[in-house]
N, CA, C and O atoms as a printed pandas DataFrame, in Angstrom:
     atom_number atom_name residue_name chain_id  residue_number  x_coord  y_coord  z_coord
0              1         N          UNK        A               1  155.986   96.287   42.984
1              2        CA          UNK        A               1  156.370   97.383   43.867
2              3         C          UNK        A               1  157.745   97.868   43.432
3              4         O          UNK        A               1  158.544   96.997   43.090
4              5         N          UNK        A               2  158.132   99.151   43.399
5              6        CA          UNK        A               2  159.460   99.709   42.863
6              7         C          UNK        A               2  160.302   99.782   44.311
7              8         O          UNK        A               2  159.957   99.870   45.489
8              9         N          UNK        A               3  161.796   99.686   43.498
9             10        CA          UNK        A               3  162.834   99.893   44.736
10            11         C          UNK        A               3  162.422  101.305   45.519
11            12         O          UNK        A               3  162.312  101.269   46.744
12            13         N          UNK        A               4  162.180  102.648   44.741
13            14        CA          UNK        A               4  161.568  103.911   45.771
14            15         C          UNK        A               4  160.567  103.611   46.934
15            16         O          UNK        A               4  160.741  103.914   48.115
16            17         N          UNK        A               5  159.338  102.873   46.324
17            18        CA          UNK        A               5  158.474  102.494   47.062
18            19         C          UNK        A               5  158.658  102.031   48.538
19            20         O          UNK        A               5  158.081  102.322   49.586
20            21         N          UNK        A               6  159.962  100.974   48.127
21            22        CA          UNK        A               6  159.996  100.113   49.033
22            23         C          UNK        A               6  161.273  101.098   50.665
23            24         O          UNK        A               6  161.452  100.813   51.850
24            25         N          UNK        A               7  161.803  102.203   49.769
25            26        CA          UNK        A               7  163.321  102.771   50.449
26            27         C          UNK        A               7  161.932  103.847   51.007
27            28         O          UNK        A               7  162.130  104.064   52.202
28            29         N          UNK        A               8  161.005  104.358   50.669
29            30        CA          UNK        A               8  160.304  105.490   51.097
30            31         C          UNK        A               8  159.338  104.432   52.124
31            32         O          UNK        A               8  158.602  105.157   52.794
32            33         N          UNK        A               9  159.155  103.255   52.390
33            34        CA          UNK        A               9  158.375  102.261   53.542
34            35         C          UNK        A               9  159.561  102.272   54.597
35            36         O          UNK        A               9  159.170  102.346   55.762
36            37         N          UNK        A              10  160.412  102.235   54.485
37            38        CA          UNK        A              10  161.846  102.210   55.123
38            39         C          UNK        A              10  162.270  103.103   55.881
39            40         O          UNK        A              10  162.712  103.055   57.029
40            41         N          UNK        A              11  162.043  104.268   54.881
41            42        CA          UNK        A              11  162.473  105.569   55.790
42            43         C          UNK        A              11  161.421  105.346   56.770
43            44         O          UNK        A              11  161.818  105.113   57.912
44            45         N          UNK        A              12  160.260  105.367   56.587
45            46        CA          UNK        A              12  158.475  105.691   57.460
46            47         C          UNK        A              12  158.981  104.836   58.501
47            48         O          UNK        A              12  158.841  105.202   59.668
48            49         N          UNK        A              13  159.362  104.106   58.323
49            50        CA          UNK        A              13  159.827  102.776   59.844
50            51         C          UNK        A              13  160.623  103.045   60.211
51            52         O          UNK        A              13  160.688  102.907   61.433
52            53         N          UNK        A              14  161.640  103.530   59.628
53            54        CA          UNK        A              14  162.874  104.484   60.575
54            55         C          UNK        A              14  162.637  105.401   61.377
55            56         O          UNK        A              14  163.282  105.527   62.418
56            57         N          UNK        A              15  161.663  106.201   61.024
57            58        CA          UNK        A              15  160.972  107.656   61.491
58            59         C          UNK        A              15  159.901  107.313   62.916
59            60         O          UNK        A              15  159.911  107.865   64.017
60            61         N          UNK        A              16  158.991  106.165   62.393
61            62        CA          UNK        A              16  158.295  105.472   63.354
62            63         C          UNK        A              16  159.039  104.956   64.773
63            64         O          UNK        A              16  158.550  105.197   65.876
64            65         N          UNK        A              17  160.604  104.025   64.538
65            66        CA          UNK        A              17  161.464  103.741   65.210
66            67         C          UNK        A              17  162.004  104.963   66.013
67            68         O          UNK        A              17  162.084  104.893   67.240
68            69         N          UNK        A              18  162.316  105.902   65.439
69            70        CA          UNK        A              18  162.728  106.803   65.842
70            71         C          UNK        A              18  161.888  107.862   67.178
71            72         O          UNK        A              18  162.534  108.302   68.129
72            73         N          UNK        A              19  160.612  108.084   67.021
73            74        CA          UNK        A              19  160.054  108.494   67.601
74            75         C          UNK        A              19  159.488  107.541   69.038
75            76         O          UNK        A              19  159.307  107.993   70.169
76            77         N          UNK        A              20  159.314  106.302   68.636
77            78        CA          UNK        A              20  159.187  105.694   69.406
78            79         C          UNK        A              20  160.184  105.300   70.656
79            80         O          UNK        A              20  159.790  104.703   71.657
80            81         N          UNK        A              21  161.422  105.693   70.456
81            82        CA          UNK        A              21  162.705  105.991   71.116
82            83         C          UNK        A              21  162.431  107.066   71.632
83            84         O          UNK        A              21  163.026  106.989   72.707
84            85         N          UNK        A              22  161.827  108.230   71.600
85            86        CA          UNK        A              22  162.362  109.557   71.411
86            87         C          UNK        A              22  161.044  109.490   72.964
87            88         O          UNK        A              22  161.362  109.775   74.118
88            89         N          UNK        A              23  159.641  109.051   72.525
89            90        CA          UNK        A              23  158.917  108.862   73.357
90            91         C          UNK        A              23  158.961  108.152   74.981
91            92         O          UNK        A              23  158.415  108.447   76.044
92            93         N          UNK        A              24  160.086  106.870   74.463
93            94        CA          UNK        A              24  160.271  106.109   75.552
94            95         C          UNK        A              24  161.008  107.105   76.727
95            96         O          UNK        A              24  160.793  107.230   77.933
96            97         N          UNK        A              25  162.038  107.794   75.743
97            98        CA          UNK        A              25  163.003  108.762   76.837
98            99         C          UNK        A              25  162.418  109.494   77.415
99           100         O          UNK        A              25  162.527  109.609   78.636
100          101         N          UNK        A              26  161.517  110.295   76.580
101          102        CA          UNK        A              26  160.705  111.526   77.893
102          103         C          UNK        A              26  159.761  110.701   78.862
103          104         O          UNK        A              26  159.524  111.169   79.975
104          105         N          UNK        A              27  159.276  109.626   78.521
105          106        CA          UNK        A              27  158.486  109.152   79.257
106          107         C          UNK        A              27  159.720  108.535   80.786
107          108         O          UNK        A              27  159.498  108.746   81.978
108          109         N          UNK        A              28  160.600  107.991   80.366
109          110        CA          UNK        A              28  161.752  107.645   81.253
110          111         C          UNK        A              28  162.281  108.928   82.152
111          112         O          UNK        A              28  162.578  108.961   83.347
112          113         N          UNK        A              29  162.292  109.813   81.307
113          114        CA          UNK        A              29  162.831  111.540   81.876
114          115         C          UNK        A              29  162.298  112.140   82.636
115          116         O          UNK        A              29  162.861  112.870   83.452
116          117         N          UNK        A              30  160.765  111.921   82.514
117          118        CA          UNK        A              30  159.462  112.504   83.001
118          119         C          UNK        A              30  159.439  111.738   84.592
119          120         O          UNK        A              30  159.143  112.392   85.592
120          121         N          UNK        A              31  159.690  110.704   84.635
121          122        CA          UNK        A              31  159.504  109.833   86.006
122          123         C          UNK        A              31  160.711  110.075   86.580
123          124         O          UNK        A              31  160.446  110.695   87.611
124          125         N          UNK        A              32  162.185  109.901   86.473
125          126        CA          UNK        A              32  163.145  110.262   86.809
126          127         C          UNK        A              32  162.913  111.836   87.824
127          128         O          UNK        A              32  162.999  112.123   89.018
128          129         N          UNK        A              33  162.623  112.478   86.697
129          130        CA          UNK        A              33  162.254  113.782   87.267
130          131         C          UNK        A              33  161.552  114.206   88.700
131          132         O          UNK        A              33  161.690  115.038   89.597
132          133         N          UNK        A              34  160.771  113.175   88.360
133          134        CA          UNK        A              34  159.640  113.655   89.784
134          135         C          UNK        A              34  158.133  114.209   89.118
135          136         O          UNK        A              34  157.202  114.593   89.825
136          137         N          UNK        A              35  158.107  114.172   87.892
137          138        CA          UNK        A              35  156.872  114.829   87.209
138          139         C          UNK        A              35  156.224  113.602   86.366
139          140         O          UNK        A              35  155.583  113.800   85.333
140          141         N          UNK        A              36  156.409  112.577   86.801
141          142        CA          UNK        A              36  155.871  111.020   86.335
142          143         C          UNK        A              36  154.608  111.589   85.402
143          144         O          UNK        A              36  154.265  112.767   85.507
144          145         N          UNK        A              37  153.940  110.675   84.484
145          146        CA          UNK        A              37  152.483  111.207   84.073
146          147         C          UNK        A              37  151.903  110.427   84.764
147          148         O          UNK        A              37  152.502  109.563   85.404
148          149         N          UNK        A              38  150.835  110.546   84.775
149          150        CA          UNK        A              38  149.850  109.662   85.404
150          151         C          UNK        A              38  149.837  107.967   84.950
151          152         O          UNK        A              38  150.031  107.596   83.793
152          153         N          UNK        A              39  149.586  107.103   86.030
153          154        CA          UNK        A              39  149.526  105.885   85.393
154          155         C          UNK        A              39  148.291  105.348   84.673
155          156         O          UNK        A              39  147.201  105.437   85.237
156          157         N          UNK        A              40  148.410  104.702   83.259
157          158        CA          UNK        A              40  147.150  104.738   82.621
158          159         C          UNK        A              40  145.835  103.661   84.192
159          160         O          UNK        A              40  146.390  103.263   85.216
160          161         N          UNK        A              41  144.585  103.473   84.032
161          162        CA          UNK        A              41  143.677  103.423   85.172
162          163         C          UNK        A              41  143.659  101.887   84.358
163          164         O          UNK        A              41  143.466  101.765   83.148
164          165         N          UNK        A              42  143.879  100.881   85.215
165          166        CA          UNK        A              42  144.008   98.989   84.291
166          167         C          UNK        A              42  142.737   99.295   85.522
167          168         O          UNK        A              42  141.813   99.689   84.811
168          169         N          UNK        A              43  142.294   99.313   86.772
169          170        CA          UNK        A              43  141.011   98.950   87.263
170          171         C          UNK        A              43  139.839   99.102   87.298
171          172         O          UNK        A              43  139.012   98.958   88.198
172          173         N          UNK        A              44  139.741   99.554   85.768
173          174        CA          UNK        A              44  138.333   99.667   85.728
174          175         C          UNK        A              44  137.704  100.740   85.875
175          176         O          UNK        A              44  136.767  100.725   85.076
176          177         N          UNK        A              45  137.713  101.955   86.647
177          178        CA          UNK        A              45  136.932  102.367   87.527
178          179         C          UNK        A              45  136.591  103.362   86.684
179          180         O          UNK        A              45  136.504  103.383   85.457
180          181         N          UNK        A              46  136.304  104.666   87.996
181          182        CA          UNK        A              46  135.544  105.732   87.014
182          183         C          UNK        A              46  136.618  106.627   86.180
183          184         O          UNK        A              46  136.303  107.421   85.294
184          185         N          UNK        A              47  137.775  106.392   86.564
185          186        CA          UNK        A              47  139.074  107.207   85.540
186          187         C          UNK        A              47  138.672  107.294   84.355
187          188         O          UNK        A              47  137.805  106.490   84.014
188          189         N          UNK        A              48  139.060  108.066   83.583
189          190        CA          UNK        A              48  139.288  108.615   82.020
190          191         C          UNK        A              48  140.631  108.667   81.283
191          192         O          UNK        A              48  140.816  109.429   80.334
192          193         N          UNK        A              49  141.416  107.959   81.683
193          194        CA          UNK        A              49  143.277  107.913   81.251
194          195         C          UNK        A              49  142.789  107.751   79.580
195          196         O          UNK        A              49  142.882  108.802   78.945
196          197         N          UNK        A              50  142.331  106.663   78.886
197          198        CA          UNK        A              50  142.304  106.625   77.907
198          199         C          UNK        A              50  141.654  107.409   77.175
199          200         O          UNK        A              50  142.153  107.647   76.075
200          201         N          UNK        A              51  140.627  107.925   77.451
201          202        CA          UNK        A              51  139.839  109.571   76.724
202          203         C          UNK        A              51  140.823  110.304   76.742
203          204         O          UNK        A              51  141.443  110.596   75.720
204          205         N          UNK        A              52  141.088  110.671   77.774
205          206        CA          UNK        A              52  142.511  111.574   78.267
206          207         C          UNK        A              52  143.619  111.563   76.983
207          208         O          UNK        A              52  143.720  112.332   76.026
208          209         N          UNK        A              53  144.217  110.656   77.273
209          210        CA          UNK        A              53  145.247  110.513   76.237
210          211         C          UNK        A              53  144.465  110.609   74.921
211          212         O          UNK        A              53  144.712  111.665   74.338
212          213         N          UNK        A              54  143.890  110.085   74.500
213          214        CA          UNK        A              54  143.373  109.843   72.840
214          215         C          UNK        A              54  142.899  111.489   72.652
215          216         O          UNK        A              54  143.154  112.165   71.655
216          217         N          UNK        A              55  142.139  111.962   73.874
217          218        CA          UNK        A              55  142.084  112.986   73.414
218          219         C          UNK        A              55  143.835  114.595   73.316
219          220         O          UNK        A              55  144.050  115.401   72.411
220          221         N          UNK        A              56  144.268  114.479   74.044
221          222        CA          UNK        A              56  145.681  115.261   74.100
222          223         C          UNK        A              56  146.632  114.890   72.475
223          224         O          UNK        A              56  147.187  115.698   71.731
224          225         N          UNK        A              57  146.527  113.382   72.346
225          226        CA          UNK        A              57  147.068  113.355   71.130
226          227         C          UNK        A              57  146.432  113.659   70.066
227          228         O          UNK        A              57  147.013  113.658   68.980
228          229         N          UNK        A              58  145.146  113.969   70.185
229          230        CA          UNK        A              58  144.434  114.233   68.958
230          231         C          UNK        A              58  144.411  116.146   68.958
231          232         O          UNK        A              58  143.985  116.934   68.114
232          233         N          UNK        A              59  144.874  116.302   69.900
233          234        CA          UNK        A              59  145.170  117.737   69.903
234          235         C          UNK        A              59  146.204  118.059   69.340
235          236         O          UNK        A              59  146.104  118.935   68.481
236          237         N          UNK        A              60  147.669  117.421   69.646
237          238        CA          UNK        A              60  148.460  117.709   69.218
238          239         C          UNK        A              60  149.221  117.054   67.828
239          240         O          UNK        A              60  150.392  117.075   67.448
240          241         N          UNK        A              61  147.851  116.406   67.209
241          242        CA          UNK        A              61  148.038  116.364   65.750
242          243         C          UNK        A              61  147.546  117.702   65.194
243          244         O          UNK        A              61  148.040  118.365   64.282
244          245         N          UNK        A              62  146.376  117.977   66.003
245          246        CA          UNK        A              62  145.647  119.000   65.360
246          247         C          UNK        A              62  146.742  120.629   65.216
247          248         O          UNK        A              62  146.749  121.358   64.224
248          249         N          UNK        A              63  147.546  120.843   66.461
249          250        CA          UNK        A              63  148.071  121.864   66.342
250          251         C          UNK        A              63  149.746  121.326   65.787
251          252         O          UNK        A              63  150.726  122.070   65.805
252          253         N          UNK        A              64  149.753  120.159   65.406
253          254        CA          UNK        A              64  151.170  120.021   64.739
254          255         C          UNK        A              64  150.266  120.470   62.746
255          256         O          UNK        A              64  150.893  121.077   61.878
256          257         N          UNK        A              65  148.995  120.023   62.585
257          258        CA          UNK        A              65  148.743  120.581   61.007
258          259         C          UNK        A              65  148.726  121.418   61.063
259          260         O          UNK        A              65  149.176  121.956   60.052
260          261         N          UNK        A              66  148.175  122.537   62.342
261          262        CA          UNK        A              66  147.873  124.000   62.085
262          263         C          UNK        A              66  149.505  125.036   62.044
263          264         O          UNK        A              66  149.679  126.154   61.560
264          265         N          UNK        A              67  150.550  124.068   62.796
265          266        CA          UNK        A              67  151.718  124.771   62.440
266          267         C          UNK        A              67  152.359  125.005   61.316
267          268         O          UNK        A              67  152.813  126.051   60.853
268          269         N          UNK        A              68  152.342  123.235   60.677
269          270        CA          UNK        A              68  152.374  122.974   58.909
270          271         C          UNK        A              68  151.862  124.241   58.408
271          272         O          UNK        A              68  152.619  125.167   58.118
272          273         N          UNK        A              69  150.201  124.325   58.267
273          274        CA          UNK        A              69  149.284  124.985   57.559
274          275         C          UNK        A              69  150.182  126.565   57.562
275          276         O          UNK        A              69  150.345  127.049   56.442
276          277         N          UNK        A              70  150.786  127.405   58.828
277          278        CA          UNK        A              70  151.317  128.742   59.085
278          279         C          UNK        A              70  152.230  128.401   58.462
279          280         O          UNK        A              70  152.334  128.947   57.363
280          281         N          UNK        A              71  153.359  127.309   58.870
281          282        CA          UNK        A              71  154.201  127.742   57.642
282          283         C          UNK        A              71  154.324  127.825   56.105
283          284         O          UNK        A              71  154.970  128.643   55.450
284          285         N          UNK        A              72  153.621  126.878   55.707
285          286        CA          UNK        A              72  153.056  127.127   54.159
286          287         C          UNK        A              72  152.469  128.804   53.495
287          288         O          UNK        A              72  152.647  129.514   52.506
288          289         N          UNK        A              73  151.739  128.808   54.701
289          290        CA          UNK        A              73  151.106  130.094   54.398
290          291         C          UNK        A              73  152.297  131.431   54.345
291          292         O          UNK        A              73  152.518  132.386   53.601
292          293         N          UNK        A              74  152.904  130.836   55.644
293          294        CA          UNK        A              74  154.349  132.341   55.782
294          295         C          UNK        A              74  155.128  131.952   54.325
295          296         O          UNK        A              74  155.541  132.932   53.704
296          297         N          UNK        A              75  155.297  131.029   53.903
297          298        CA          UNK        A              75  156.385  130.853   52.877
298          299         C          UNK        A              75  155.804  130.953   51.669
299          300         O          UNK        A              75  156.479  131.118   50.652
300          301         N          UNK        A              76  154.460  130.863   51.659
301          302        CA          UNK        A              76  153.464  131.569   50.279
302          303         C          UNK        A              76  153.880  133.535   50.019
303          304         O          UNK        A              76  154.345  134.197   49.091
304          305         N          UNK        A              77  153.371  133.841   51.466
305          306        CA          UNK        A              77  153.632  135.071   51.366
306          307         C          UNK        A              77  154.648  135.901   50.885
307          308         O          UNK        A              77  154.473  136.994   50.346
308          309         N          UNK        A              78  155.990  135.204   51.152
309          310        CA          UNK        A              78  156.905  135.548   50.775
310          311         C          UNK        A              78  157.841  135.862   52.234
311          312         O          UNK        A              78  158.931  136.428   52.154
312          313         N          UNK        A              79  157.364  135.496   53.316
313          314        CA          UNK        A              79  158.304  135.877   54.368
314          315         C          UNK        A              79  159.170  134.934   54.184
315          316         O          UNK        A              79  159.190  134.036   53.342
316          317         N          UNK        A              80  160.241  135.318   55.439
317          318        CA          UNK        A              80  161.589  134.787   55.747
318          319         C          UNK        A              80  161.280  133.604   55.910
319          320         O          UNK        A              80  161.153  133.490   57.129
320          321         N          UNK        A              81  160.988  132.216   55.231
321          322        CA          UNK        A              81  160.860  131.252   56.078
322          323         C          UNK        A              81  161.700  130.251   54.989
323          324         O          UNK        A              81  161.328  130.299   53.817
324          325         N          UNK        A              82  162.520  129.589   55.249
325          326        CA          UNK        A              82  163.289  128.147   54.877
326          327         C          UNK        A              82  162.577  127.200   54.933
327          328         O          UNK        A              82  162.026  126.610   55.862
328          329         N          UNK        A              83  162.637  126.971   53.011
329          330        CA          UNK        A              83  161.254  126.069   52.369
330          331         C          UNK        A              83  161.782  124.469   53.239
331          332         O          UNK        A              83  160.964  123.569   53.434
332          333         N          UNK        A              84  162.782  124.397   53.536
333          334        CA          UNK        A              84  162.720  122.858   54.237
334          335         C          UNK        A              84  162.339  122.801   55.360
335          336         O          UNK        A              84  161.827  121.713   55.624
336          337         N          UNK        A              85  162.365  123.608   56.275
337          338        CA          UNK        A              85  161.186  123.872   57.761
338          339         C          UNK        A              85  159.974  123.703   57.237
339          340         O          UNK        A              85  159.192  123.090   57.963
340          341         N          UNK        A              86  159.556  124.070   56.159
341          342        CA          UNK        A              86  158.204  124.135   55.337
342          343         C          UNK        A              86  157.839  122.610   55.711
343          344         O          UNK        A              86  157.184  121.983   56.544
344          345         N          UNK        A              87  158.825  122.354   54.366
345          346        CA          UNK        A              87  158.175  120.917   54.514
346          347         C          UNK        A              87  158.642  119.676   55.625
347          348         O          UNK        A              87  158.127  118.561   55.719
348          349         N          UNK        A              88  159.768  120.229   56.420
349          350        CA          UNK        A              88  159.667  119.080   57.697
350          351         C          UNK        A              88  158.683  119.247   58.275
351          352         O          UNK        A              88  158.254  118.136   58.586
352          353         N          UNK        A              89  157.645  120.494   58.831
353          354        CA          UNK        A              89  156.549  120.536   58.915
354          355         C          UNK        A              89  155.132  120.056   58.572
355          356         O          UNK        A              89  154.121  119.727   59.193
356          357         N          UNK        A              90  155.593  120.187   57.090
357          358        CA          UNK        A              90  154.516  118.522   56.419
358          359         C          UNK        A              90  154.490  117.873   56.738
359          360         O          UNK        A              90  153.408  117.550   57.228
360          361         N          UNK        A              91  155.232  117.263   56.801
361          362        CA          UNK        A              91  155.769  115.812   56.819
362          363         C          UNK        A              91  155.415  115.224   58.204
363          364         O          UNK        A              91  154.810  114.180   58.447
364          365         N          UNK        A              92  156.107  116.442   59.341
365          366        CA          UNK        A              92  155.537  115.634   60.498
366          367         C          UNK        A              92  153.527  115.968   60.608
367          368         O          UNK        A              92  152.724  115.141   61.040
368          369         N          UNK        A              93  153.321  116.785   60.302
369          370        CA          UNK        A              93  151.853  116.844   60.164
370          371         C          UNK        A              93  151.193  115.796   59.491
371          372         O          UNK        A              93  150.211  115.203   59.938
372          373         N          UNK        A              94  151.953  115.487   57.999
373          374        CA          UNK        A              94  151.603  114.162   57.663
374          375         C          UNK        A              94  151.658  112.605   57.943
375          376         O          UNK        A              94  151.084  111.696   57.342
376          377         N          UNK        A              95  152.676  112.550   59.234
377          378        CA          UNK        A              95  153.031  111.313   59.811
378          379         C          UNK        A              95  152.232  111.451   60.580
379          380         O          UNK        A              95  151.450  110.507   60.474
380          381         N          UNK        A              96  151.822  112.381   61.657
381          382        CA          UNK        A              96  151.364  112.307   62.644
382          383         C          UNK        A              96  149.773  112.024   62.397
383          384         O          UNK        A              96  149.172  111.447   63.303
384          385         N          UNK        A              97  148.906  112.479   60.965
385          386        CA          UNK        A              97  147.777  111.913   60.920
386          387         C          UNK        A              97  147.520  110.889   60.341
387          388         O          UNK        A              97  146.385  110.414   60.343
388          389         N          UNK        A              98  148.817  110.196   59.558
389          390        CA          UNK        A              98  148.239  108.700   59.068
390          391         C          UNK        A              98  149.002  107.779   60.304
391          392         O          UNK        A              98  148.973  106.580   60.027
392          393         N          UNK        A              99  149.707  108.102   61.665
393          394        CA          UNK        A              99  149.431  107.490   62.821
394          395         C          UNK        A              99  147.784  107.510   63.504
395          396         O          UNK        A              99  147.132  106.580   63.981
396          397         N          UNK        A             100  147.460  108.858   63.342
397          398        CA          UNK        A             100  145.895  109.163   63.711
398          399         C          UNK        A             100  145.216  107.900   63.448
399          400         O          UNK        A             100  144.798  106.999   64.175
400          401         N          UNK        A             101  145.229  108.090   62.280
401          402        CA          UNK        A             101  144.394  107.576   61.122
402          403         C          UNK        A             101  145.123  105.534   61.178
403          404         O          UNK        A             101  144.065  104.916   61.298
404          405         N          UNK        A             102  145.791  104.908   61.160
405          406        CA          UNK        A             102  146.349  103.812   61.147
406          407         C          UNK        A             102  145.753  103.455   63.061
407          408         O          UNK        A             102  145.071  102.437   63.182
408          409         N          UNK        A             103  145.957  104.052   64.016
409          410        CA          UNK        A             103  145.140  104.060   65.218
410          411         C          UNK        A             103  143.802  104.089   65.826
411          412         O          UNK        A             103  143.585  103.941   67.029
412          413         N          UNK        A             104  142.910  104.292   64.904
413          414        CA          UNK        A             104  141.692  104.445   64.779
414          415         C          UNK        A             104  141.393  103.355   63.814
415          416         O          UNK        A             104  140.793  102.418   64.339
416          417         N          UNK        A             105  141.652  103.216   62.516
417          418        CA          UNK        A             105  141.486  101.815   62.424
418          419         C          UNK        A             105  142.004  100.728   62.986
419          420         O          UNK        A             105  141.658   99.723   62.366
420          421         N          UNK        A             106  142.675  100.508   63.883
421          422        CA          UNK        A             106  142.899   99.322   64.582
422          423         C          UNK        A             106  142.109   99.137   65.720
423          424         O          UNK        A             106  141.746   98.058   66.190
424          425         N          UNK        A             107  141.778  100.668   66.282
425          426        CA          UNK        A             107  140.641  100.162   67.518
426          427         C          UNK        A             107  139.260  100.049   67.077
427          428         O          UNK        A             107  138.404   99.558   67.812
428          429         N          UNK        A             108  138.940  100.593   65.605
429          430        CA          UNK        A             108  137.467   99.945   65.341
430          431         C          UNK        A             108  137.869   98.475   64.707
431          432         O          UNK        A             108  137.120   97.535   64.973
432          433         N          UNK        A             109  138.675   98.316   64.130
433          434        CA          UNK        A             109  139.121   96.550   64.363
434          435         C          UNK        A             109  138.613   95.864   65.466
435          436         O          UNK        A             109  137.637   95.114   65.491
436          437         N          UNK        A             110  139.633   96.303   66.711
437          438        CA          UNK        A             110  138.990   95.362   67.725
438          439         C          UNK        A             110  137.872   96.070   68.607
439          440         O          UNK        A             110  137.747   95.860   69.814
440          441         N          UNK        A             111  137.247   96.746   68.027
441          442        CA          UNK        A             111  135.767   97.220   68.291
442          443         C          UNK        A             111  135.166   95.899   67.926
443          444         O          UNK        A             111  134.666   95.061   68.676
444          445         N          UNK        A             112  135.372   95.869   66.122
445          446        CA          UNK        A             112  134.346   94.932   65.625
446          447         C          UNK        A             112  134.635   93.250   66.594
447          448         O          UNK        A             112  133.887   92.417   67.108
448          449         N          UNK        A             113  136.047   93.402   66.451
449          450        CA          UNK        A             113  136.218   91.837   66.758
450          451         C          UNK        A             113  135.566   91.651   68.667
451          452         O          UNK        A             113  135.418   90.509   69.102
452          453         N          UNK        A             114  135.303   92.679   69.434
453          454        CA          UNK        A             114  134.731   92.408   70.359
454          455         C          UNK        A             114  133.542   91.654   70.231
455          456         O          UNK        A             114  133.290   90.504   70.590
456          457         N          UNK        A             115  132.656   92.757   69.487
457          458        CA          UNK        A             115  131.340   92.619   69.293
458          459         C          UNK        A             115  130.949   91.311   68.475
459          460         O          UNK        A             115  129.924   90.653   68.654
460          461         N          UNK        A             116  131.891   91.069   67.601
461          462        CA          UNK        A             116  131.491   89.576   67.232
462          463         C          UNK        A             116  132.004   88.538   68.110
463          464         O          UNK        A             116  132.296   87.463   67.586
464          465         N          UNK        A             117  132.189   88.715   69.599
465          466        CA          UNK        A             117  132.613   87.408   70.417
466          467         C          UNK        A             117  131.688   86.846   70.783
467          468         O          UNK        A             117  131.283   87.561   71.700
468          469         N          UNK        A             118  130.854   85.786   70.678
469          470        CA          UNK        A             118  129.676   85.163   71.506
470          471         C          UNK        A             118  130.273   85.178   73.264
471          472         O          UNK        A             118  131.364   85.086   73.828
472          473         N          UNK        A             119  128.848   85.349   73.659
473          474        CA          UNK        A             119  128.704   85.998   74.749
474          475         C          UNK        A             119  128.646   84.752   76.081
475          476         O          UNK        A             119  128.511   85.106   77.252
């Protein structure tokens, strides 16, 4: 493995760290406020919290690529756009789907590891 390799795993965990801070606060901000989110449903019942969520974040991967995708496109064209907005735009489009993507394989992980529990 090269020293880049290892400083570009580094940054990704910094960035990861970072957001994960960034999340805790609005979530802290959000209740403070008086505009709490909903509490995820631990009893079972007929709630949907976790569709819910999996689905909202899978939205807003979807419209964080489609912002990427406009700015590429505006800065192809030749409009006013500052190629490093360009690509901080990547970038978070690209973090945000190999979180997708790193999240989805861990719950068909413990998909599988359910299903192989004797019963």
């Amino acid at each position: 493995m090269s020293i880049s390799s290892v400083s570009g795993a580094d940054r990704v965990m910094a960035i990861r760290a970072q957001i994960l801070e960034r999340n805790a606060a609005l979530q802290k901000a959000a209740q403070v406020g008086g505009t709490a989110a909903p509490a995820p449903n631990t009893a079972g019942g007929a709630g949907n919290s976790f569709g819910a969520t999996l689905e909202a974040a899978l939205k807003q991967v979807n419209a964080s690529q489609n912002a990427a995708n406009q700015a590429s496109e505006a800065y192809e064209r030749g409009e006013t756009v500052d190629v490093a907005q360009v690509m901080m735009a990547r970038q978070k489009a690209s973090i945000a789907f190999e979180a997708t993507l790193q999240t989805r394989n861990k719950l068909l992980s413990a998909y599988k590891d359910i299903m192989s529990m004797p019963v």
